[in-house]
N, C-alpha and C positions, 0 to 999 in steps of 0.2 A: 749176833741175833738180838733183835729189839726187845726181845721178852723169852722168859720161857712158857711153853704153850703146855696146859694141861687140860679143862675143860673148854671144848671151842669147838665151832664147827670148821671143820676140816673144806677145804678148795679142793678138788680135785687138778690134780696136774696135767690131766692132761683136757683143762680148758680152754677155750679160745672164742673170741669175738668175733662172732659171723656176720656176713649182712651184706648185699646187694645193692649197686650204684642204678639212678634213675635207668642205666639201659640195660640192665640184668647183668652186669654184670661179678661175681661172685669175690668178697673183698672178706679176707682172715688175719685176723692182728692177734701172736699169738701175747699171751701172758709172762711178764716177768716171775722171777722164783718169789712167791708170796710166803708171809710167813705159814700163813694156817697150809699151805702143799707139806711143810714137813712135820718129821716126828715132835716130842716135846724137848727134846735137846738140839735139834735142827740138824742131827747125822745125815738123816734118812728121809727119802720121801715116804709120811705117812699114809699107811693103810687103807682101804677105802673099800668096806666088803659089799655096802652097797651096790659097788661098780665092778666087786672084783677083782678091784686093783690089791696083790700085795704091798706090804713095804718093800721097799726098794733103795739101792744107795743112789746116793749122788752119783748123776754119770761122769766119766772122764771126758774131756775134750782135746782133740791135737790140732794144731797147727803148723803149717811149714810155710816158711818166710823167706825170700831170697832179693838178692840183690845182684843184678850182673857187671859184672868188667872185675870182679878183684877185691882186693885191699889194699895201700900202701901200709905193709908191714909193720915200718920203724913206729906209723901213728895209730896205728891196730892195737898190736901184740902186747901185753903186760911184758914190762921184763923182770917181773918176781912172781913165782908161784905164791901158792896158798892166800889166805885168807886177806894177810895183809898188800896183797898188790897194790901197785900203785893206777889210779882208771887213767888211760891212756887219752888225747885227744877226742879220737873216733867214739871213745867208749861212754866219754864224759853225760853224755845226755841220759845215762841209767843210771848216773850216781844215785837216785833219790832210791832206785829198785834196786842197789845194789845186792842186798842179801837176796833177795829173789831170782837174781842169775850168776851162772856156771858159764864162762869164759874157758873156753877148749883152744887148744893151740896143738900143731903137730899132727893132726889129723891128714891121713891118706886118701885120694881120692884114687880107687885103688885099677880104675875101668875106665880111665881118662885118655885110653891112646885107643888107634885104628883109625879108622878113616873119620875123615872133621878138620875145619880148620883151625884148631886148636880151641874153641869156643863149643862148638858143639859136640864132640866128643866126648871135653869136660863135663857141659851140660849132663849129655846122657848116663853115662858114669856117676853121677850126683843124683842125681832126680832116680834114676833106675837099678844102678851098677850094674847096670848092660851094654852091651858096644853100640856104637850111632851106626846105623844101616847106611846112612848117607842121607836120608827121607827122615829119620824120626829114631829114638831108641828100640831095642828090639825086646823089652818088657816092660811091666806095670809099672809105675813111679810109686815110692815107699808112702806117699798121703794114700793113693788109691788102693793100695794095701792092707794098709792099716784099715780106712774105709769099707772095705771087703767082711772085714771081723766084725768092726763097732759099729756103724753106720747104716745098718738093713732096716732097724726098724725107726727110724728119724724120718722128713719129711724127705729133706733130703740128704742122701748117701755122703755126699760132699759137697762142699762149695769150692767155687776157683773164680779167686778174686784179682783184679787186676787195676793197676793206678793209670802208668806210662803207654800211653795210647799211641805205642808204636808199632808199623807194618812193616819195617826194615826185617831182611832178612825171609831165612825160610823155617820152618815150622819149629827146628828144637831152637831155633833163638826164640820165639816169641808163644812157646807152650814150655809148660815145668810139669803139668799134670798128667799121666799117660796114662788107659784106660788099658795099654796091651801092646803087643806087637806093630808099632806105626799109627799108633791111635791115639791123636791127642785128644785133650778135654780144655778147649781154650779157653782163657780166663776172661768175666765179665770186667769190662774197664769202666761203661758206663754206669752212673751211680743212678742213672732214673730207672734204667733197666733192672738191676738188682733190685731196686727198691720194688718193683712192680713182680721181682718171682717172688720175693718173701711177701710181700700179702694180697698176690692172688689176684691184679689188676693192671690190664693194660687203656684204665680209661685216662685219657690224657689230661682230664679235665684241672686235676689239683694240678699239674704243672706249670698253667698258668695262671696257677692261683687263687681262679675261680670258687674253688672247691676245694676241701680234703678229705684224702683217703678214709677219717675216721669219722664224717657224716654218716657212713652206710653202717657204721659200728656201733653209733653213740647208743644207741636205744638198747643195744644188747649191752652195753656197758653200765648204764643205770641201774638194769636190772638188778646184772652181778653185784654191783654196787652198793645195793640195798641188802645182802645178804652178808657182808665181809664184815670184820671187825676194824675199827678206827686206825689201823696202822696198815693194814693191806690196803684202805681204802684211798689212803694216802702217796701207797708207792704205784698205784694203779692210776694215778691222777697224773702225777711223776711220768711214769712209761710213756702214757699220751703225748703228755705236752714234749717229752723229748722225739716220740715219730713228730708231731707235728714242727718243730725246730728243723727237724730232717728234711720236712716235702720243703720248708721256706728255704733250707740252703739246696737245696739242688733246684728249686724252681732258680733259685735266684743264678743260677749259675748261666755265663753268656750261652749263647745255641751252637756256636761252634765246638764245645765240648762234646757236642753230640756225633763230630763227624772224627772218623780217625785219618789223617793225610795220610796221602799217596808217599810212598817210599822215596821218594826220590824230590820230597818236599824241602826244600832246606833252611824254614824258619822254624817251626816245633819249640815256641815260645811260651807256650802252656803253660799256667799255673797247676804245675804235681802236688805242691804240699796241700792244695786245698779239696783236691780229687782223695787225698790220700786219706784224709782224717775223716772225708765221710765215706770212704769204702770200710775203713776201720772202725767207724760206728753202726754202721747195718752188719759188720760181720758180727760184733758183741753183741746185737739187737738178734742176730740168728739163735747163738752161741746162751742169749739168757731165755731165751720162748721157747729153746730144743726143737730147733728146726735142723740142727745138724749137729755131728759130732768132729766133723772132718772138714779142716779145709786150707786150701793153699791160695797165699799173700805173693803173688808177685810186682814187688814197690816199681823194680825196674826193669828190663829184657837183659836177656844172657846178651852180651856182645852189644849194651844198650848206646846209641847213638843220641839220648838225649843231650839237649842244653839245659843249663841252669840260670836262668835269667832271678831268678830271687838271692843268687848267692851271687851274683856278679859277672857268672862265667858263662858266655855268648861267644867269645873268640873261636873256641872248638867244641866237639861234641866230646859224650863222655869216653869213649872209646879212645877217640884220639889222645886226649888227655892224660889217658892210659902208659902211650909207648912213646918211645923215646925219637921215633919221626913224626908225634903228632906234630899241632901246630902251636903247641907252647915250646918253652925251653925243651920238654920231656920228661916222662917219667922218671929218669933217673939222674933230672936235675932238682934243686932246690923249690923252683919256684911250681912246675908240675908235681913233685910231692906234695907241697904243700894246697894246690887245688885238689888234687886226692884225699888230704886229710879231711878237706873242708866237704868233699860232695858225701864222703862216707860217713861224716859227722852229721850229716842232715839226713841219709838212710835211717842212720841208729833213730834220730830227733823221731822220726817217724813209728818206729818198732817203739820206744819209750811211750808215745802217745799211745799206743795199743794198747801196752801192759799197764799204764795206769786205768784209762778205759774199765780193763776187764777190774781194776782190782777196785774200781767205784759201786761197781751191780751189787748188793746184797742176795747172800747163795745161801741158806742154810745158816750153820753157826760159824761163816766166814765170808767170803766172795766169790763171785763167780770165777775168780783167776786161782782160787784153790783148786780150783778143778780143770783147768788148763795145763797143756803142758806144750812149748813152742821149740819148735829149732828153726836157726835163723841161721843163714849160710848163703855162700857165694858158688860161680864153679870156680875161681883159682882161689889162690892165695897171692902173692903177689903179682898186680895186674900184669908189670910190662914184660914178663920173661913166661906167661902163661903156667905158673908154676901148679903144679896139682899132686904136692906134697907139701906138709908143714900145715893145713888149711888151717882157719880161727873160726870156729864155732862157737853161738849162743844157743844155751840152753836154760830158759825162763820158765817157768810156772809156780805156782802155790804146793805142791803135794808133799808130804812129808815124806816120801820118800827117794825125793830126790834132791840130792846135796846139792847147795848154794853157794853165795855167797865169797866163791873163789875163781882162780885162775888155775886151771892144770894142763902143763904141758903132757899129753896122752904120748901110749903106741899105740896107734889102733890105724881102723880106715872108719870112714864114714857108714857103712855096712854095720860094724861095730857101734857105733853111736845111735845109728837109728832104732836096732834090735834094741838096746839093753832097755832105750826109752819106750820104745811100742812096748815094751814086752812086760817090764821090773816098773813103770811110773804109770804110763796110761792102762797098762793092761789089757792088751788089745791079742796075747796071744798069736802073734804072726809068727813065733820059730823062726825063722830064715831071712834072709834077704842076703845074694849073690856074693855079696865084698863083704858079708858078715863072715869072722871067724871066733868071737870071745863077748863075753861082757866085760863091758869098761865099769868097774867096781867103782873109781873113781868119783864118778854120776850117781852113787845112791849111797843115799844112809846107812 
């Protein structure tokens, strides 16, 4: 925290910048965590009896992150527990957060058979730890869960966010989020569209640059302006200019990112890392305003068919790449390992940009990633043999109460990971989920 706060006037948190574009329509940009929202030591959001507001703590935030086709294990895996692991390949891109995350190995995916073709069953098992109907899983996925407890009173319940603008396939490849019985919640891919739920406008105008979003704001932002003290006034300035960096990269982005191809398209030559890092900047821009508590990251699709044209690999798609009749040597030769090593070393590149992201916002007496807590998972474990035992699990966030900084080979299933996290870290009181049987002690201080 930049200061400690004793005599000051107090912001209310639950602020926001109103204001209307020339055709009425209704535009909200909410506020990052300001110094004067909290207590004098920055725990808590301070008091506000004026408004009725108790103090209050810091809220938790969850996120679930996936990646589809696998892992190649040998470039995964740690092969040393504890503290002192050695960062694998794949892992390399978190060395700088290494203490910030817990490296799971051994992990069961324990609802991964029944009918599917070996992709989505996994799927549903993972996302649910319910059986795939053939249509879709047959319960709620562990975000919309969680969301159920922490998420009623936020703007929105959950967000479901998506990079890989692909139609391949049928509903449990290209949804992770399930509201129920057969009921997905599919993930938004486009980044102008999201931009447009979190503040409340569908006028196209700033996309061509014309205009932006924070004209219809600025007058209620002076105001506030004039009331804050020099260092809120500061990161208020900060906030703006980084939405306004946001409308210039997505205007700037060509117009066919607006279309998603036809399944049966076979170039899908897309630039993903530049989708990726501004879907991962509006979900931290969600995640610092408190517009949500819950939300799920799908980088890739279950069963994902992309190309990798920024890493070299155009030959095959990712899938293929995967098994040992795709259209490289194979999976389970040298030279397809090593294109595994490399597409899953650009996942993590991607998951690393989040976590530093979150741990850039000032939160209180720390950052907005103290109060995050992420898991990051695949449906196998080893792509080419569809394996759905042994899985490699990340589990990142700031909380003190959840051990860092290591690699452990668990017993458990994913059931058991998800609880101990909803339950002992974010604190979201869920009790149950299907393929839970224990807490993994392991996971907490």
């Amino acid at each position: 925290m930049s200061q400690v706060i004793t005599n000051r006037v107090r912001t209310s948190r639950r602020t926001m910048l109103k204001g209307l574009t020339a055709a009425g329509a209704g535009i909200t940009v909410g506020l990052p965590p300001l110094v004067s929202m909290f207590n004098s030591v920055g725990t808590a959001y301070a008091a506000e009896p004026a408004s009725g507001l108790a103090a209050k703590p810091i809220e938790t935030r969850f996120v679930l992150w996936f990646n589809g086709n696998g892992i190649p294990e040998r470039y995964w895996i740690p092969t040393e527990e504890g503290v002192d692991y050695e960062m694998t390949p794949c892992l390399a891109p978190l060395a700088a957060s290494r203490k910030d995350v817990h490296v799971l190995s051994g992990v069961d995916n324990a609802k991964a058979n029944g009918k599917g073709n070996g992709h989505t069953n996994s799927m549903s098992g993972l996302m649910t730890g319910t059986d795939f109907t053939g249509r879709g899983p047959s319960g709620p996925s562990i975000d919309q869960i969680i969301a159920n407890k922490i998420g009623t009173e936020s703007r929105f319940r959950s967000l479901q966010i998506g990079v890989a603008q692909e139609s391949f396939g049928e509903s449990m490849q290209r949804n992770m989020s399930w509201a129920g019985f057969e009921r997905a919640l599919p993930p938004e891919m486009i980044p102008h569209r999201l931009f447009d739920r979190l503040f409340g406008t569908q006028d196209a105008g700033w996309v061509s640059r014309k205009k932006s979003v924070l004209d219809a704001v600025m007058a209620d932002a002076k105001s506030l302006q004039q009331r804050l003290p020099g260092d809120d006034k500061a990161r208020v300035d900060e906030h703006l200019s980084g939405i306004r960096d946001l409308e210039r990269a997505i205007a700037g982005l060509p117009p066919e990112y607006q279309h998603v191809a036809a399944p049966d398209f076979d170039g899908d030559m897309k630039d993903w890392p530049r989708i990726a890092k501004l879907q991962s900047d509006l979900l931290v821009q969600a995640f610092a305003t408190r517009q949500t508590r819950v939300a799920s990251y799908m980088l890739t699709k279950c069963q994902s068919i992309s190309r990798f044209p920024w890493l070299g690999y155009t030959a095959a798609r990712h899938h293929d790449y995967t098994h040992a009749e795709g259209k490289t040597s194979g999976a389970d030769g040298a030279d397809g390992q090593r294109v595994l090593r490399d597409i899953c070393r650009w996942h993590v590149e991607e998951f690393a940009y989040f976590v530093a992201k979150l741990e850039s916002v000032p939160e209180g007496d720390g950052t907005l990633f103290d109060h995050v807590t992420t898991i990051y998972t695949h449906e196998h474990a080893e792509a080419n043999s569809h394996k759905n035992s042994g899985l490699a699990i990340i589990v990142a966030g700031g909380s003190k109460k959840l051990a860092k900084g290591a690699h452990t080979k668990v017993q458990g299933t994913v059931g058991d990971v998800y609880v101990t996290v909803a339950d002992e870290v974010v604190g979201a009181g869920i009790g149950k989920f299907p393929t839970a049987g224990k807490r993994l002690g392991a996971l907490l201080v």
